[in-house]
mmCIF file of the C-alpha atoms, coordinates in Angstrom:
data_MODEL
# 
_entry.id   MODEL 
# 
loop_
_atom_site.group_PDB 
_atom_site.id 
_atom_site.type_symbol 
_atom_site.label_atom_id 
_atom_site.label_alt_id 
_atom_site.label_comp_id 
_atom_site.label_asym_id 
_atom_site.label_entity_id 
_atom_site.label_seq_id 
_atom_site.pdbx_PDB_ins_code 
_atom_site.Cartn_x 
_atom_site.Cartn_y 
_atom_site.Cartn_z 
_atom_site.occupancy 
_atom_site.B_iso_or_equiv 
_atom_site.pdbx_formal_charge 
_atom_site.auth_seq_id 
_atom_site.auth_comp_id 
_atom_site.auth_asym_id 
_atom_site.auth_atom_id 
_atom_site.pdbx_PDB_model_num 
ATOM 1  C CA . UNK A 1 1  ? 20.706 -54.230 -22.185 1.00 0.00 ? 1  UNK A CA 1 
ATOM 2  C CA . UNK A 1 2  ? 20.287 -53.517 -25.871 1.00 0.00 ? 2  UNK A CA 1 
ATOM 3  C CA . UNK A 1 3  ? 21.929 -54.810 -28.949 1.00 0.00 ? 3  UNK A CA 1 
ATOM 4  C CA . UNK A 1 4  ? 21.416 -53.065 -32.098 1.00 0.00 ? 4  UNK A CA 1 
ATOM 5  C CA . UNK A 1 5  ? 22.744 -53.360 -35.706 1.00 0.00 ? 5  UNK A CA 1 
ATOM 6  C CA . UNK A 1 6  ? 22.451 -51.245 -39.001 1.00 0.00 ? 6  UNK A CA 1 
ATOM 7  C CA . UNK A 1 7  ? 21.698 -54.506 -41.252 1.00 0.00 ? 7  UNK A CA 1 
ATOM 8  C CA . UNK A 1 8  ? 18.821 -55.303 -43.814 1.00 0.00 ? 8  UNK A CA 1 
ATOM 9  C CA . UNK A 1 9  ? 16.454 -55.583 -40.600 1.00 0.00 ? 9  UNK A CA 1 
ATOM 10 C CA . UNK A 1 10 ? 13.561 -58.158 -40.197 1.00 0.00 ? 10 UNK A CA 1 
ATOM 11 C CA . UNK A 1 11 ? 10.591 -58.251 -42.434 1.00 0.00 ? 11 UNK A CA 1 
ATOM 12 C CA . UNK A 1 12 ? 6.903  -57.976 -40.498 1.00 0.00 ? 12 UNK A CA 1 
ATOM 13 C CA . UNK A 1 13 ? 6.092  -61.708 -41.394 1.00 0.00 ? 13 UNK A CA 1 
ATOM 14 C CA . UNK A 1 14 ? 9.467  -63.110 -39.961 1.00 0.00 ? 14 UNK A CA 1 
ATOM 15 C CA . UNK A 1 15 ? 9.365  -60.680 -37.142 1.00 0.00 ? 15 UNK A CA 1 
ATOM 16 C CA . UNK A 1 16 ? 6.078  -62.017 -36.273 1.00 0.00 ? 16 UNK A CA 1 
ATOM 17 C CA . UNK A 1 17 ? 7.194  -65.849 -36.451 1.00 0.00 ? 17 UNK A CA 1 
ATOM 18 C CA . UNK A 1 18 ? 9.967  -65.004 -33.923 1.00 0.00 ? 18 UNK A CA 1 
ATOM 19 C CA . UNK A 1 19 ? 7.076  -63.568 -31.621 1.00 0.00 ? 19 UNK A CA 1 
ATOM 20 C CA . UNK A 1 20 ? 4.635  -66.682 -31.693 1.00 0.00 ? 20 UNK A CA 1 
ATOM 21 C CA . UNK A 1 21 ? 7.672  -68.993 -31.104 1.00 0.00 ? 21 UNK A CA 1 
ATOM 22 C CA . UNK A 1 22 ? 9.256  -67.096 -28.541 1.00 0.00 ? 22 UNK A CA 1 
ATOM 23 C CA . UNK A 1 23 ? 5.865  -66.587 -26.536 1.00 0.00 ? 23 UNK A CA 1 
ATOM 24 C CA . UNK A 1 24 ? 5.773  -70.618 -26.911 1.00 0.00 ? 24 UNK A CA 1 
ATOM 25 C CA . UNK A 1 25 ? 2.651  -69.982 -29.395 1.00 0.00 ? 25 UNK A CA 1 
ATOM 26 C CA . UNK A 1 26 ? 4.703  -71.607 -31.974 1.00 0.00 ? 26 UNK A CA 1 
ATOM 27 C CA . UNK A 1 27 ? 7.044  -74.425 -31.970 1.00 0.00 ? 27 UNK A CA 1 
ATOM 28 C CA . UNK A 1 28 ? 10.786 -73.457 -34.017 1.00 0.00 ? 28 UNK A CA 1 
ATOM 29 C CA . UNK A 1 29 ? 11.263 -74.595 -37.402 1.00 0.00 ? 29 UNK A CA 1 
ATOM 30 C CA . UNK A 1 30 ? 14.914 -74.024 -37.880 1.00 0.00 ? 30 UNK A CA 1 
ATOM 31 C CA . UNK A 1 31 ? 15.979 -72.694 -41.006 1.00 0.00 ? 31 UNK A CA 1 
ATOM 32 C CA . UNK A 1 32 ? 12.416 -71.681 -41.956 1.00 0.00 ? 32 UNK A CA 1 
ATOM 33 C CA . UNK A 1 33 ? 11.509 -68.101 -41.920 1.00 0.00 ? 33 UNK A CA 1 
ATOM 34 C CA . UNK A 1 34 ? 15.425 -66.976 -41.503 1.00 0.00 ? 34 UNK A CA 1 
ATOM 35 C CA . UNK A 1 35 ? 15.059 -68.208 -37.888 1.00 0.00 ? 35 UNK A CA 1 
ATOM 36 C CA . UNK A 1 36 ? 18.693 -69.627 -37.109 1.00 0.00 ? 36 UNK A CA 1 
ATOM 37 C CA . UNK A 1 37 ? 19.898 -72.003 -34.112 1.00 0.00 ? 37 UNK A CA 1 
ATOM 38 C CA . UNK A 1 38 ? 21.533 -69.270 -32.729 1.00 0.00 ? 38 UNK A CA 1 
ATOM 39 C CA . UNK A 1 39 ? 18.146 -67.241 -31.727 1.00 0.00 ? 39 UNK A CA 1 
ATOM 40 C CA . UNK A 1 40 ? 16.460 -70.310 -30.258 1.00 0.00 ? 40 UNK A CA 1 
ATOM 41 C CA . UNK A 1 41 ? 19.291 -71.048 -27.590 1.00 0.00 ? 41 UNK A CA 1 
ATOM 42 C CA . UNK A 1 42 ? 19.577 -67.199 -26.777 1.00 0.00 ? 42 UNK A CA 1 
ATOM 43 C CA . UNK A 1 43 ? 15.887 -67.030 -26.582 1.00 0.00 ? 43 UNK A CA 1 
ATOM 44 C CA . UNK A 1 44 ? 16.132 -70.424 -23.915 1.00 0.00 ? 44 UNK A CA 1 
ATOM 45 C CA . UNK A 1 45 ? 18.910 -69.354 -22.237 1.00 0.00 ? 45 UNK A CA 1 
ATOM 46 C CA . UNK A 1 46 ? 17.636 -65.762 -21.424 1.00 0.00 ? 46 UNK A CA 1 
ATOM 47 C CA . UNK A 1 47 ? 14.409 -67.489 -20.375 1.00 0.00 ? 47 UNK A CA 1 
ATOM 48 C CA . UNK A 1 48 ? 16.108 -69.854 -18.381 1.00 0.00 ? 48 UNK A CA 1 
ATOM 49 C CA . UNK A 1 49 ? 18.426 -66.981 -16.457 1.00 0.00 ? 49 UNK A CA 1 
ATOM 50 C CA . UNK A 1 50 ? 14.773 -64.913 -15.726 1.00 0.00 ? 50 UNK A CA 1 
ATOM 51 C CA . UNK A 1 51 ? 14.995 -62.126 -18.860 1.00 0.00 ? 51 UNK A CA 1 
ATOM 52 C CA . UNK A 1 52 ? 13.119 -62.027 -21.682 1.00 0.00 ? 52 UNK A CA 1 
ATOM 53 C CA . UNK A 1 53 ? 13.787 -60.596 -25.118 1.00 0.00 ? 53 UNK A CA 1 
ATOM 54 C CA . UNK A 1 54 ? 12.489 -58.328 -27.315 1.00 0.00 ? 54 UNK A CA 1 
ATOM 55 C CA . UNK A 1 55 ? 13.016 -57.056 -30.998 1.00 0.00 ? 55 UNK A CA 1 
ATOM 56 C CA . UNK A 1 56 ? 12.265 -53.782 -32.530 1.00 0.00 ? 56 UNK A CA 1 
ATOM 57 C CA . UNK A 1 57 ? 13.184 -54.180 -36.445 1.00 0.00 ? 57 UNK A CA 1 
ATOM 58 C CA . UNK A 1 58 ? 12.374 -52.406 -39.443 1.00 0.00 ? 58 UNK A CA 1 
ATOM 59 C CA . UNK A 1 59 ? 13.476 -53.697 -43.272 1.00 0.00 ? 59 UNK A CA 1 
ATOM 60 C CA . UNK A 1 60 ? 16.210 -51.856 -44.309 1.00 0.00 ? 60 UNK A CA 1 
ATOM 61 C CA . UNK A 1 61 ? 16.940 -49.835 -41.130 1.00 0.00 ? 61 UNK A CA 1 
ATOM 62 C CA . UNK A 1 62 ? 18.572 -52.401 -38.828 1.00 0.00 ? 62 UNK A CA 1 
ATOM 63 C CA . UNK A 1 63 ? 16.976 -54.489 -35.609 1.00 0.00 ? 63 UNK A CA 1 
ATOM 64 C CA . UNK A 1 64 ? 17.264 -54.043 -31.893 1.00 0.00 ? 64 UNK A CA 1 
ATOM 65 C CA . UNK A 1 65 ? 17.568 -56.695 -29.292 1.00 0.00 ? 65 UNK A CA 1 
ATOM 66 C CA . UNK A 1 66 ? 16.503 -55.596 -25.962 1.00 0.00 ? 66 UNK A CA 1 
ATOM 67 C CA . UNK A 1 67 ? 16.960 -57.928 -22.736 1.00 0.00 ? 67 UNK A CA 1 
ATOM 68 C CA . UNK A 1 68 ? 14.602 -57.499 -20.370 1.00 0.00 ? 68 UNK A CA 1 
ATOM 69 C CA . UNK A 1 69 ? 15.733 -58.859 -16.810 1.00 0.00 ? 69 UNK A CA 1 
ATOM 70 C CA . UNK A 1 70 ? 13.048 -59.580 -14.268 1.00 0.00 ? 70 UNK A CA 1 
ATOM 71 C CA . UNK A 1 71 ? 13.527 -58.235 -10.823 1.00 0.00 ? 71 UNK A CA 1 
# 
């Protein structure tokens, strides 16, 4: 499953933040970096149900959320 959006996308440094703390490289500072709340619980509770997620953003173009479900 895929989400996408046509917004101001995610700049390389923040995109890269979301990446360490989402491979559990990184503990969540919330608020810092533009990483919300709302992120962190979708990131757990995707974890949680056996999918993983992954973003494909470029600045200015928009961002994709992809949900990767484990067989």
């Amino acid at each position: 499953m895929q989400v996408q959006d046509t917004g101001d996308g995610i700049a390389p440094d923040q995109l890269a933040y979301l990446q360490q703390v989402f491979s559990g490289k990184r503990r969540p500072q919330v608020g810092t970096h533009g990483l919300g709340l709302g992120l962190v619980l979708i990131n757990d509770f995707a974890r949680r149900n056996g999918a993983t997620l992954r973003f494909n953003s470029q600045p200015g173009q928009g961002t994709t959320v992809s949900v990767l479900c484990r067989k």
